[in-house]
VOVEX-930680 format. One record per residue: x, y, z of N, C-alpha, C, O, CB in turn; residue in one letter. Coordinates in steps of 0.001 Angstrom, whole numbers. Glycine has a CB too. Layout:
residues N
<node n_u="X" n_v="Y" n_w="Z" ca_u="X" ca_v="Y" ca_w="Z" c_u="X" c_v="Y" c_w="Z" o_u="X" o_v="Y" o_w="Z" cb_u="X" cb_v="Y" cb_w="Z" rest="a"/>
...
//
This chain:
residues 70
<node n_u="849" n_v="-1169" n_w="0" ca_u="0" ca_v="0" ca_w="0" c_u="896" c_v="1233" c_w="0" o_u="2008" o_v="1229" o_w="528" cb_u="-967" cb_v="-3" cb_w="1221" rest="x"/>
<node n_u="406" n_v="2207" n_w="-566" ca_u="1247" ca_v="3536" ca_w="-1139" c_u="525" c_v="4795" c_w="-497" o_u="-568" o_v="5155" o_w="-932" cb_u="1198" cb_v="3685" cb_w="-2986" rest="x"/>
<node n_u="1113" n_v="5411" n_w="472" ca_u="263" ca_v="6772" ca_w="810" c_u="1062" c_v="7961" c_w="997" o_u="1827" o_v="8093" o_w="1953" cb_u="-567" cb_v="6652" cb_w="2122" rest="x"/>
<node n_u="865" n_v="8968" n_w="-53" ca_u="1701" ca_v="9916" ca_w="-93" c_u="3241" c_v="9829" c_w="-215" o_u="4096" o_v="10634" o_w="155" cb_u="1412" cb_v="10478" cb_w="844" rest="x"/>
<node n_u="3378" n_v="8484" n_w="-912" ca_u="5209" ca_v="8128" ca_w="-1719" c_u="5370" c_v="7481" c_w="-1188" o_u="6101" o_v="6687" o_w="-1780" cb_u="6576" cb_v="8919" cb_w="-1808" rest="x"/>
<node n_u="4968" n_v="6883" n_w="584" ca_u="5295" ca_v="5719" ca_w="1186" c_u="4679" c_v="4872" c_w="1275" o_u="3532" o_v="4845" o_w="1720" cb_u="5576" cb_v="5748" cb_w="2059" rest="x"/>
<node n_u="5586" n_v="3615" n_w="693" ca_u="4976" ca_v="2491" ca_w="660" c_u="4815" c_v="1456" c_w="2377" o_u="5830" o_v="1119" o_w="2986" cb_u="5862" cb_v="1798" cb_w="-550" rest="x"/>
<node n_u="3709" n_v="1187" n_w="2773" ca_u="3214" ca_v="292" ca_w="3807" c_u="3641" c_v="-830" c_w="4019" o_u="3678" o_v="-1456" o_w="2960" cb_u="2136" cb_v="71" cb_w="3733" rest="x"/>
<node n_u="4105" n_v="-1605" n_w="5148" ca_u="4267" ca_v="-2621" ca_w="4753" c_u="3206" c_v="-3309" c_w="6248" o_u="3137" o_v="-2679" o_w="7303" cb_u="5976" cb_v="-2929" cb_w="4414" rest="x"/>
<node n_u="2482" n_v="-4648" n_w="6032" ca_u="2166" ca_v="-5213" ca_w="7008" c_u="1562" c_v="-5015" c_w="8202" o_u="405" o_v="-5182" o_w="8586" cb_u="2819" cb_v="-5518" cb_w="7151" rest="x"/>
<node n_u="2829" n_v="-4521" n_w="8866" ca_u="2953" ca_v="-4125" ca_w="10433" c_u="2591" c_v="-2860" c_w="10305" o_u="1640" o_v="-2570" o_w="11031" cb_u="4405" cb_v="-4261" cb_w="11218" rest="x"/>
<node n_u="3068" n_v="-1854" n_w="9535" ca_u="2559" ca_v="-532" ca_w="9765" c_u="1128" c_v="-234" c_w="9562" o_u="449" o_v="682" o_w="10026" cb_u="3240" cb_v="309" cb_w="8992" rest="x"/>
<node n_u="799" n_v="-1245" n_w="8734" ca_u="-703" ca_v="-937" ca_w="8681" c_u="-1351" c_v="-1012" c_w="9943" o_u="-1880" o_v="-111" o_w="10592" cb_u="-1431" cb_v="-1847" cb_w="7785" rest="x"/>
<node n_u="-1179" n_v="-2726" n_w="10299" ca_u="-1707" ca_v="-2817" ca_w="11441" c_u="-1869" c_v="-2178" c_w="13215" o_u="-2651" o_v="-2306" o_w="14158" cb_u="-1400" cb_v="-3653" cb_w="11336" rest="x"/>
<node n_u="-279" n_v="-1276" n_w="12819" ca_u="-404" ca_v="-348" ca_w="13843" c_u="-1324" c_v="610" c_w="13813" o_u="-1923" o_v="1126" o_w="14756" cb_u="610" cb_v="213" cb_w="14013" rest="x"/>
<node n_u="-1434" n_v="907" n_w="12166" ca_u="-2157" ca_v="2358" ca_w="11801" c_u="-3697" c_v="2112" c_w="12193" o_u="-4323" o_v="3129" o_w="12492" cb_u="-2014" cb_v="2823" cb_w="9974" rest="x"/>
<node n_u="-4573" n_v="549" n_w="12238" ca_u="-5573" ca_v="440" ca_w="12062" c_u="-5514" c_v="143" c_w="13866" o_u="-6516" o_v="550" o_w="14455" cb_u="-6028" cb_v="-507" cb_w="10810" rest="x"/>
<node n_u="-4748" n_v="-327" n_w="14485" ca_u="-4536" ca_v="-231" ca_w="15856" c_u="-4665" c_v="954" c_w="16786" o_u="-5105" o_v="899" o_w="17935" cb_u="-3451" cb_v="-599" cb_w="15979" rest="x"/>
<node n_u="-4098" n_v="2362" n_w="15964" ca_u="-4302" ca_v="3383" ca_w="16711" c_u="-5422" c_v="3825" c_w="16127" o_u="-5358" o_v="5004" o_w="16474" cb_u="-3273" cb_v="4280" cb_w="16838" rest="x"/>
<node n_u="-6428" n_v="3738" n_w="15477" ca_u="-7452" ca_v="4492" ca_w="15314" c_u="-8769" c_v="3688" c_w="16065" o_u="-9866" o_v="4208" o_w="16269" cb_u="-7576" cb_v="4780" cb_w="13756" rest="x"/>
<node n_u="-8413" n_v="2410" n_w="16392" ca_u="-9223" ca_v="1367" ca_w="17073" c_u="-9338" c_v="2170" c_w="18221" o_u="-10466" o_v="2637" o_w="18372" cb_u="-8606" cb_v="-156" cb_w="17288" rest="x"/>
<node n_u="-8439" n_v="2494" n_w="19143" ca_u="-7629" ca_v="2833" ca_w="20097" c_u="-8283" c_v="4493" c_w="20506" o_u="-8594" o_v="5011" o_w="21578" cb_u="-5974" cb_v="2686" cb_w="19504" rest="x"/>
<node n_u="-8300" n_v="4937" n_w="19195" ca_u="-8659" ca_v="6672" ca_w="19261" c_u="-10389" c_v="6326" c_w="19356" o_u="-10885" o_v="6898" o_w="20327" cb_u="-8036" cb_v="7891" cb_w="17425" rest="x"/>
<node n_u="-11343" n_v="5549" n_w="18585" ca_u="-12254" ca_v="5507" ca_w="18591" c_u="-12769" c_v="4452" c_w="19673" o_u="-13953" o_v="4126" o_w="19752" cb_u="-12471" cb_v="5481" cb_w="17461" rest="x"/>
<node n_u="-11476" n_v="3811" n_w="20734" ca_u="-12497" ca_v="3188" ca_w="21490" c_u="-12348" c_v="4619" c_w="22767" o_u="-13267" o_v="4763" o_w="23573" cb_u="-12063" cb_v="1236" cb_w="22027" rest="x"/>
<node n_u="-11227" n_v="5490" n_w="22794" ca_u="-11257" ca_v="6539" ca_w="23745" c_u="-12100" c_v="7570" c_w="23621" o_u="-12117" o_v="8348" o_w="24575" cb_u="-10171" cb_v="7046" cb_w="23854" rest="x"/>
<node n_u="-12913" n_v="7832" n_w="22576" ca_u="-13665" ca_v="8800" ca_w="22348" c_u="-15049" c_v="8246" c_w="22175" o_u="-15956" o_v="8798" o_w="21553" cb_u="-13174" cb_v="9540" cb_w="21289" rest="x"/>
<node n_u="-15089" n_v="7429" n_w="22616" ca_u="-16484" ca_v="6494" ca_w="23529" c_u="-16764" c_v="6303" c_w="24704" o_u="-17826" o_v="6114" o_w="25298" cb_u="-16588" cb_v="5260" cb_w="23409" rest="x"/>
<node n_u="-15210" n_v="6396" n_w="25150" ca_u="-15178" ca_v="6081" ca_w="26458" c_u="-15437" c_v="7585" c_w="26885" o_u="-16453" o_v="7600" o_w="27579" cb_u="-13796" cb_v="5294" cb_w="26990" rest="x"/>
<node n_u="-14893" n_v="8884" n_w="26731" ca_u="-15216" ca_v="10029" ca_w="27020" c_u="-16362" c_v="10735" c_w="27084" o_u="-16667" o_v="11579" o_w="27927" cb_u="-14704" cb_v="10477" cb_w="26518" rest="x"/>
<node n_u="-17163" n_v="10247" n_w="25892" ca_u="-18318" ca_v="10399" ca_w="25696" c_u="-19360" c_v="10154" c_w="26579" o_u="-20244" o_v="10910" o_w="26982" cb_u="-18460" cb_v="9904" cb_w="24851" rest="x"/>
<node n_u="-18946" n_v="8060" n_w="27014" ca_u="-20169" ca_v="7720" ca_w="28425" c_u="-19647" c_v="8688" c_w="29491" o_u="-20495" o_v="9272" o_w="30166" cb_u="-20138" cb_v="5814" cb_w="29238" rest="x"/>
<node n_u="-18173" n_v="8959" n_w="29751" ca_u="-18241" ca_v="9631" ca_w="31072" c_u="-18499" c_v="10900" c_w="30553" o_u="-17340" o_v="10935" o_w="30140" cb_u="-16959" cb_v="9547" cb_w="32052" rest="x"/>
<node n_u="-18888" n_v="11827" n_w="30241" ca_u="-19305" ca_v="12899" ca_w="29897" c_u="-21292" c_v="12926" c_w="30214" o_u="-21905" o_v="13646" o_w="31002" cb_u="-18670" cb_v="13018" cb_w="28294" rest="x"/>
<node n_u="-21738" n_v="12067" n_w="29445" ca_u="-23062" ca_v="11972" ca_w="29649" c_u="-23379" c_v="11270" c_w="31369" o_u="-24339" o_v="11568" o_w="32080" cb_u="-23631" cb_v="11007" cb_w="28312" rest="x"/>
<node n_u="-22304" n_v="10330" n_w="31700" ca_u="-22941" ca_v="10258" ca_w="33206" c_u="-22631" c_v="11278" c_w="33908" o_u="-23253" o_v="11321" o_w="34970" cb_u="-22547" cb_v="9133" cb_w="34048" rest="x"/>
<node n_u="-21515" n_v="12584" n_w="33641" ca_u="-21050" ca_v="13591" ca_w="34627" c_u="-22305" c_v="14336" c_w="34560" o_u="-23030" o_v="14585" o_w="35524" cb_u="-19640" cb_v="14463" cb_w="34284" rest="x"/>
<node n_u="-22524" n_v="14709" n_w="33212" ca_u="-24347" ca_v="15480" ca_w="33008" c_u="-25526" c_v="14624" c_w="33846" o_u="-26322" o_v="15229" o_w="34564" cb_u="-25020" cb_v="15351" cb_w="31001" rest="x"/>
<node n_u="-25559" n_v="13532" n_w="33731" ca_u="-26480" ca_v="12763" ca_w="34445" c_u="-26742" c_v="12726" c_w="36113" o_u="-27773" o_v="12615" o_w="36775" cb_u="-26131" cb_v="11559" cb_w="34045" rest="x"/>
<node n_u="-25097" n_v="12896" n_w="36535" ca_u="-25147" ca_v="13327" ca_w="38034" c_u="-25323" c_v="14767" c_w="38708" o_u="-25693" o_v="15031" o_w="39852" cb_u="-23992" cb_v="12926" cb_w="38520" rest="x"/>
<node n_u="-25010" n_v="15483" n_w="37838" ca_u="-25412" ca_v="16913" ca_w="38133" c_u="-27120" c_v="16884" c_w="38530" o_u="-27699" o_v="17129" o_w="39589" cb_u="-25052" cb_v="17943" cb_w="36655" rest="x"/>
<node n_u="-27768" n_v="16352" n_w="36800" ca_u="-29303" ca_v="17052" ca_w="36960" c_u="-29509" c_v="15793" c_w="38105" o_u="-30466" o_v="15952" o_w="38862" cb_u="-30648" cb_v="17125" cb_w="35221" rest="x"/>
<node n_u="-28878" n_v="14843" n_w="38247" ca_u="-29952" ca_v="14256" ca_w="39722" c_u="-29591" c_v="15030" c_w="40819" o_u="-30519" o_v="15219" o_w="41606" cb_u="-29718" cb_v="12509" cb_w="40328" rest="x"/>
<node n_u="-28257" n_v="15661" n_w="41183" ca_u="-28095" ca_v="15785" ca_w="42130" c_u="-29033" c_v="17126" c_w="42534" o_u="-29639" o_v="17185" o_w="43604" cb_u="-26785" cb_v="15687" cb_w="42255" rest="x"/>
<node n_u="-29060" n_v="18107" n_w="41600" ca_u="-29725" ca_v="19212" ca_w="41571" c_u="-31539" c_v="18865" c_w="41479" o_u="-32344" o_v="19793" o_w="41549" cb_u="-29058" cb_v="20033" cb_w="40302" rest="x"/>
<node n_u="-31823" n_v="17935" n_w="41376" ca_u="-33744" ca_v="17096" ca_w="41690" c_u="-33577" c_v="16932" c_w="43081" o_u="-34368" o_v="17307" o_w="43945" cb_u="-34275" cb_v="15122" cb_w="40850" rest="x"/>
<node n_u="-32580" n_v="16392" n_w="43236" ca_u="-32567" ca_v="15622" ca_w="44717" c_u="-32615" c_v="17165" c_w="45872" o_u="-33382" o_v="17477" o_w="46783" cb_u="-30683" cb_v="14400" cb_w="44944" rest="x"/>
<node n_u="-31194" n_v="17951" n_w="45169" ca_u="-31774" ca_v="19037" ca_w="46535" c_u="-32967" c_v="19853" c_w="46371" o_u="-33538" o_v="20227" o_w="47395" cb_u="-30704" cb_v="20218" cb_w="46920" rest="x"/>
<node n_u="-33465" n_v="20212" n_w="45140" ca_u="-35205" ca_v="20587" ca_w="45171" c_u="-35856" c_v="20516" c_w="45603" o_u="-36699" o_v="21259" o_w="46105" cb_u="-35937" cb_v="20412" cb_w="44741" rest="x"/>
<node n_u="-35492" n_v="18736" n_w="45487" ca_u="-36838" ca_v="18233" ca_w="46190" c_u="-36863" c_v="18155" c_w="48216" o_u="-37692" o_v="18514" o_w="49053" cb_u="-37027" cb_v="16413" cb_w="45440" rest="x"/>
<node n_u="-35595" n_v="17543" n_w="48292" ca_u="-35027" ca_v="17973" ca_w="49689" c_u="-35485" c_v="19593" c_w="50165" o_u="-36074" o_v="19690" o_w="51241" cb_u="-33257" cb_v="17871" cb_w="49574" rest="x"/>
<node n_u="-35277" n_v="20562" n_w="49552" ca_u="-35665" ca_v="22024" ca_w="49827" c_u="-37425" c_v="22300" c_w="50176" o_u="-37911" o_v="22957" o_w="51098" cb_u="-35187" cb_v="22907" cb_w="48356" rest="x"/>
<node n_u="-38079" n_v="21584" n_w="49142" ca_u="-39082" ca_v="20901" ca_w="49197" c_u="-39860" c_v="20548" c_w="50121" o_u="-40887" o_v="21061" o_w="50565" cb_u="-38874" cb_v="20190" cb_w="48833" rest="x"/>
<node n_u="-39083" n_v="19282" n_w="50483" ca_u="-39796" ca_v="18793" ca_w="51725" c_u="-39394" c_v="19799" c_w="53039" o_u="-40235" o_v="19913" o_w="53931" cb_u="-39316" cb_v="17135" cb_w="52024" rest="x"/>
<node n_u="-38285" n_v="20423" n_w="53132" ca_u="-37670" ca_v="21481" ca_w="54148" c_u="-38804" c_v="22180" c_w="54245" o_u="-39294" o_v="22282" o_w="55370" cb_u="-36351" cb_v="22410" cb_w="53723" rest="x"/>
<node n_u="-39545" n_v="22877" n_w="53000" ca_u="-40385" ca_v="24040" ca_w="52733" c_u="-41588" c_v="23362" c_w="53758" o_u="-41882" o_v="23618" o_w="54926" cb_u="-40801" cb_v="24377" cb_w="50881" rest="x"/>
<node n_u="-41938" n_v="22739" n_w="53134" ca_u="-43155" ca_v="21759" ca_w="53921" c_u="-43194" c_v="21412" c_w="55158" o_u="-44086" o_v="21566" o_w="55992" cb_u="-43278" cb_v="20531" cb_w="53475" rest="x"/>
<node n_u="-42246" n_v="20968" n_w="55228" ca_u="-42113" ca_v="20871" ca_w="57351" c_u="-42262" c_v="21837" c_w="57800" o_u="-42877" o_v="21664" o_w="58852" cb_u="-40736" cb_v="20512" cb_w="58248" rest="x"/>
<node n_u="-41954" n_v="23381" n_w="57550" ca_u="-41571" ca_v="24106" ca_w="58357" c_u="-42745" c_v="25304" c_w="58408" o_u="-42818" o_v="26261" o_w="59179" cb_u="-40179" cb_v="24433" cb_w="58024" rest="x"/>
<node n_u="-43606" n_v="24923" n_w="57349" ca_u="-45573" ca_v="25551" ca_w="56992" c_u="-46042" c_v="24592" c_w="57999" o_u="-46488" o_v="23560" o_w="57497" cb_u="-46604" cb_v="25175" cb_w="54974" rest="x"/>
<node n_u="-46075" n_v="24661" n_w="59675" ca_u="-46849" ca_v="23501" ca_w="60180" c_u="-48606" c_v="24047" c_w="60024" o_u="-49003" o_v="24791" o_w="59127" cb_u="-46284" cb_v="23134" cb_w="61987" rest="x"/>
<node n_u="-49408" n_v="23506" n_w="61050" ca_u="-50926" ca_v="24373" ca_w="60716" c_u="-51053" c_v="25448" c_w="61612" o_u="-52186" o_v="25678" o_w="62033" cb_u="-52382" cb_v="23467" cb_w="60928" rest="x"/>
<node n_u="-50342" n_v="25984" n_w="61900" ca_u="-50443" ca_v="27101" ca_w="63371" c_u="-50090" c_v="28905" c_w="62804" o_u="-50264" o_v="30080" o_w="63126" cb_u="-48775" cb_v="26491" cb_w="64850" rest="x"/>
<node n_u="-49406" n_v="27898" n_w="61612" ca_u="-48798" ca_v="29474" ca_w="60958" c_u="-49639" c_v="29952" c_w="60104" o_u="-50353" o_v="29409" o_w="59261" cb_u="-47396" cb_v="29487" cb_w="60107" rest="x"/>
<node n_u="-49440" n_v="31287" n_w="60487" ca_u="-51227" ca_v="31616" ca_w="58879" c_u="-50677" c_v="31730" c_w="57237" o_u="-49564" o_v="32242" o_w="57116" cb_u="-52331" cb_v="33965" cb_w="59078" rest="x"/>
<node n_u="-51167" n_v="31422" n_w="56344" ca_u="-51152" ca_v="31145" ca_w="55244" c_u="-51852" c_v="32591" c_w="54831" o_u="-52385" o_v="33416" o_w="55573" cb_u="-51759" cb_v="29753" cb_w="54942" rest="x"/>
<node n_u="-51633" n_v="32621" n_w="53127" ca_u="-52546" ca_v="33601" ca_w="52541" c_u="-52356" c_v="34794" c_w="53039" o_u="-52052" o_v="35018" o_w="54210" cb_u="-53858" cb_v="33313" cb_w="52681" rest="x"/>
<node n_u="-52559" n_v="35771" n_w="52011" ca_u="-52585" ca_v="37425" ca_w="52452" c_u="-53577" c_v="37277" c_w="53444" o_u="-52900" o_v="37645" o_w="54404" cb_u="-53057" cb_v="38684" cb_w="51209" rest="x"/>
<node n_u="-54460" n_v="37064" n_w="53824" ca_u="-55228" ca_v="37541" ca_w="55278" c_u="-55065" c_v="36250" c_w="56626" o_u="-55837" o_v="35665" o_w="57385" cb_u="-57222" cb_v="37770" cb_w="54843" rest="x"/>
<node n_u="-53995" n_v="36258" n_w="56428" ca_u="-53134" ca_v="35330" ca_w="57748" c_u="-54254" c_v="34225" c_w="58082" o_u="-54046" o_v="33380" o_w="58952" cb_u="-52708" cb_v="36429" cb_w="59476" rest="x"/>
//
């Protein structure tokens, strides 16, 4: 095989098809950890909402007045 005046032999190929195996199995791998780093954010940010949430709620017991006319 001939690429750009140099001729290939064998082994170089197989390195060549080795490092792109290599590049495309790392840029998969970056990818899942990328989408689980996004994935732990928006839970973590539901979780304290909802935690804030329930905070909000405990702390309206029935004694306290509600509504513009208390």
């Amino acid at each position: 095989m001939t690429l750009f005046g140099r001729t290939f032999d064998g082994t170089e190929i197989a390195s060549l098809v080795s490092m792109l195996l290599v590049l495309a199995l790392w840029i998969a791998v970056w990818r899942g950890n990328r989408r689980e780093t996004d994935w732990l954010k928006s839970w973590n940010a539901q979780r304290k909402a909802r935690r804030e949430a329930e905070i909000a709620a405990e702390s309206g017991g029935p004694g306290e007045p509600r509504g513009p006319w208390g």
